[in-house]
C-alpha positions, 0 to 999 in steps of 0.5 A, a space after each residue: 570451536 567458534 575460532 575454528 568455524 570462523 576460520 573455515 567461513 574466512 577461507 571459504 568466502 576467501 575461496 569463492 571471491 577467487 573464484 568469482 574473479 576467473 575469466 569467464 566465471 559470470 558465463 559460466 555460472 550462469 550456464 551452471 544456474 541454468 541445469 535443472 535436477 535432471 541435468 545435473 543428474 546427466 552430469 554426475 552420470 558423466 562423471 561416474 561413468 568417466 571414472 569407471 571407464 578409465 579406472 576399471 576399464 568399463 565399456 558401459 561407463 564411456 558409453 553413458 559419458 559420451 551419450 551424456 555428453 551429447 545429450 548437454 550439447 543437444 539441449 546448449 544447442 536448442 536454448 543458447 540461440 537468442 529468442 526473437 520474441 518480446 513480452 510485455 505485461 500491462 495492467 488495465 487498472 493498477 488501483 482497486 478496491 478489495 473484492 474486484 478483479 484486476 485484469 492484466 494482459 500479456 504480450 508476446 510479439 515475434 520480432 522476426 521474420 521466420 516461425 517462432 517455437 513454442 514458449 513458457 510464459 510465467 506471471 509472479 502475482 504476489 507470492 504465487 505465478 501464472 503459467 502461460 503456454 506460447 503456441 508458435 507464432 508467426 513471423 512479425 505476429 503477435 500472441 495475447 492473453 489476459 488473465 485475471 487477479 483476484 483480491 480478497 483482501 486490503 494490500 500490494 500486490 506485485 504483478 510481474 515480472 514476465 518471464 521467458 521460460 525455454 527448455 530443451 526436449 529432455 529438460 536438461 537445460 532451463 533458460 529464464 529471461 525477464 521482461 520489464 519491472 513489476 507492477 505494483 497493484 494497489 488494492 483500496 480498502 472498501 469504503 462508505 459514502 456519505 453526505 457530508 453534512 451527516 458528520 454535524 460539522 458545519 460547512 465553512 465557505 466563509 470559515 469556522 468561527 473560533 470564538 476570539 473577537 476581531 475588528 475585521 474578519 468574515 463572520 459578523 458579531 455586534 456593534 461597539 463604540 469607535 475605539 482610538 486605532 480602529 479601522 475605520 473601514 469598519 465604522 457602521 455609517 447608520 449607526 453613526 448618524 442614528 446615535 452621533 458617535 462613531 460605531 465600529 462592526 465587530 468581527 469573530 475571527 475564522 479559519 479553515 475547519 481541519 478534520 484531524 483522524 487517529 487510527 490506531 495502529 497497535 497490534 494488541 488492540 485489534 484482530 484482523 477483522 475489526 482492524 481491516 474495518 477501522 482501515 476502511 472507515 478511517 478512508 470513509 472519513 477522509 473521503 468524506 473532507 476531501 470532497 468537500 474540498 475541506 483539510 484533513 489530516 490521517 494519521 496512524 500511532 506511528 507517521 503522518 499518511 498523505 491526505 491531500 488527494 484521495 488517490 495517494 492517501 487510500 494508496 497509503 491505507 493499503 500499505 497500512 498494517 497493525 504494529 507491535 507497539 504503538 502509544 495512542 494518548 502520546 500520538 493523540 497529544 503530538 497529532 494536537 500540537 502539529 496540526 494546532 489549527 484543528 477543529 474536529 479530532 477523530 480517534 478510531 480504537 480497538 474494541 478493547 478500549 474502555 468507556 473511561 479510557 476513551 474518556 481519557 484520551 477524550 480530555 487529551 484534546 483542547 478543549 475547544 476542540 470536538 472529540 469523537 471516539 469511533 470504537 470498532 467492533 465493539 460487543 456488535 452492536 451500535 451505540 453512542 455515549 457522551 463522555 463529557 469532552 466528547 462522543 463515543 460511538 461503537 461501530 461494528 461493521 462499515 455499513 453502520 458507519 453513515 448510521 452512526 454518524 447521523 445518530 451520533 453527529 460526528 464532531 
């Protein structure tokens, strides 16, 4: 049985790559994907009334064959002629945040120099389409229209493209031309603001002090004895002729401060709600470094997202969506060891994450390095915990997030 149905799928795919190679195949079938129901309605028509007139003689059947026949000439007649209009679609804003409107316009131009007749614009926006009736435009006229996108919800929406609807009067015939490529709609998470002083991480115009000793940085420690291979730009001269011998300034070495965020994407860890708010404060935590000029790194159980320009990383987080599977310690330890200039780790969890799991994935960090855990929707209220290596702070909605923060001083 399988042999026989892959030999009738080779035959048939035999058969229709002969049929694609006749002359004149695209034109046609192009024409034949024009016919809406009533006109392929009108043919089988034709075709029964052809029979019955050459097999039994029936007046009545050539009389439907002609009458079918002149009603498909009429309608290749009324839509085969080329149109003189023009559509352009335009999007006044191709970035929002979730909850604003969109507003996009379209643009129907007559090209010619004579009346044109009325036209069917349709609009795709995202899996549904908007219909916009053209009333007849006058030559070298212009029509607009604006219309509206509502967005409910965090994502991409695809807005467009225009198309060109033309019928005949009995609908027989449904010619659709496209106009430009589609728009892509990028709808933002919402977001807090905060100061950023609020996240108890210290500003660093000078650099972040790291602890080590060295003989020539920034961040001034205390005085030593000269030692042979010293530099002697560093020799305190006061201090030298007070004591009379040679005193050298010591120096702890500094770096950049970098924010590290994790946000876990794992299916089973999250319902819809609490996962759309750990997308947003995972964007609020970001924004909060970036204007402050300061490094930071987003990244979900899965990819690295850009984070270097607001722009391009809430972009990202628009197209961010929970996965099937996802490892969070493995992704914690390999965020730590490809970014080893950390000085802050944020990990955004699920409300299912235990008081000791979080402890867990707290000690996967250096212990250099300050750990907050920020756990969603957990039991809907606000609270903070030490876990020894770090923090945890439950955050049941966006609105507690600069709440939490102040009370907790995020690391």
């Amino acid at each position: 049985m399988k042999k026989l149905r892959r030999l009738v799928r080779h035959a048939w795919r035999a058969l229709c790559a002969r049929v694609q190679a006749l002359p004149g195949y695209e034109g046609v079938a192009r024409w034949l994907g024009a016919l809406t129901p009533v006109g392929w309605a009108v043919i089988a028509a034709m075709v029964a009334g052809t029979v019955a007139a050459l097999a039994f003689g029936w007046l009545e059947g050539f009389i439907v064959a002609v009458m079918g026949l002149v009603a498909l000439v009429v309608a290749v007649a009324s839509v085969a002629s080329p149109s003189p209009l023009s559509v352009s679609l335009r999007m006044k804003n191709d970035r929002i945040v979730a909850g604003q409107v969109a507003v996009g316009r379209v643009r129907v131009v007559n090209e010619s120099g004579r009346r044109s007749g009325s036209t069917l614009v349709e609009v795709t926006i995202g899996r549904g389409s908007g219909e916009f009736l053209v009333p007849p435009i006058s030559g070298n006229g212009t029509w607009n229209e604006s219309f509206s996108v509502m967005t409910k919800r965090r994502g991409v929406i695809n807005v467009g493209p225009a198309r060109t609807v033309r019928m005949d009067g009995l609908g027989l015939l449904r010619r659709v031309r496209s106009w430009d490529d589609p728009i892509l709609v990028h709808v933002h998470p919402p977001t807090v603001r905060f100061s950023f002083g609020a996240t108890g991480m210290q500003m660093d115009v000078e650099g972040v002090a790291t602890g080590k000793l060295s003989s020539s940085d920034v961040s001034f420690h205390a005085l030593r004895d000269y030692e042979p291979g010293d530099d002697r730009r560093a020799v305190h001269w006061q201090s030298t002729a007070r004591l009379g011998k040679l005193i050298v300034r010591q120096y702890e070495e500094t770096h950049r401060s970098h924010h590290v965020i994790v946000l876990d994407t794992s299916r089973d860890a999250w319902d819809h709600d609490s996962f759309e708010t750990a997308v947003s404060v995972a964007g609020s935590l970001g924004l909060a470094n970036l204007r402050e000029s300061r490094p930071v790194s987003l990244t979900t159980t899965e990819s690295w997202l850009p984070s270097g320009h607001a722009m391009r990383m809430l972009d990202a987080l628009s197209e961010v969506s929970s996965r099937s599977f996802g490892d969070l310690p493995l992704r914690v330890r390999e965020a730590v060891a490809q970014r080893p200039g950390v000085s802050a780790l944020t990990l955004i969890v699920g409300p299912q994450v235990s008081d000791s799991e979080a402890a867990h994935l707290a000690r996967l960090a250096p212990i250099d390095v300050p750990v907050s855990i920020i756990r969603i929707g957990a039991e809907g209220k606000r609270a903070r915990r030490d876990l020894g290596r770090g923090i945890l702070l439950d955050c049941s909605t966006l609105d507690d997030l600069p709440r939490i923060i102040v009370a907790g001083g995020l690391a």
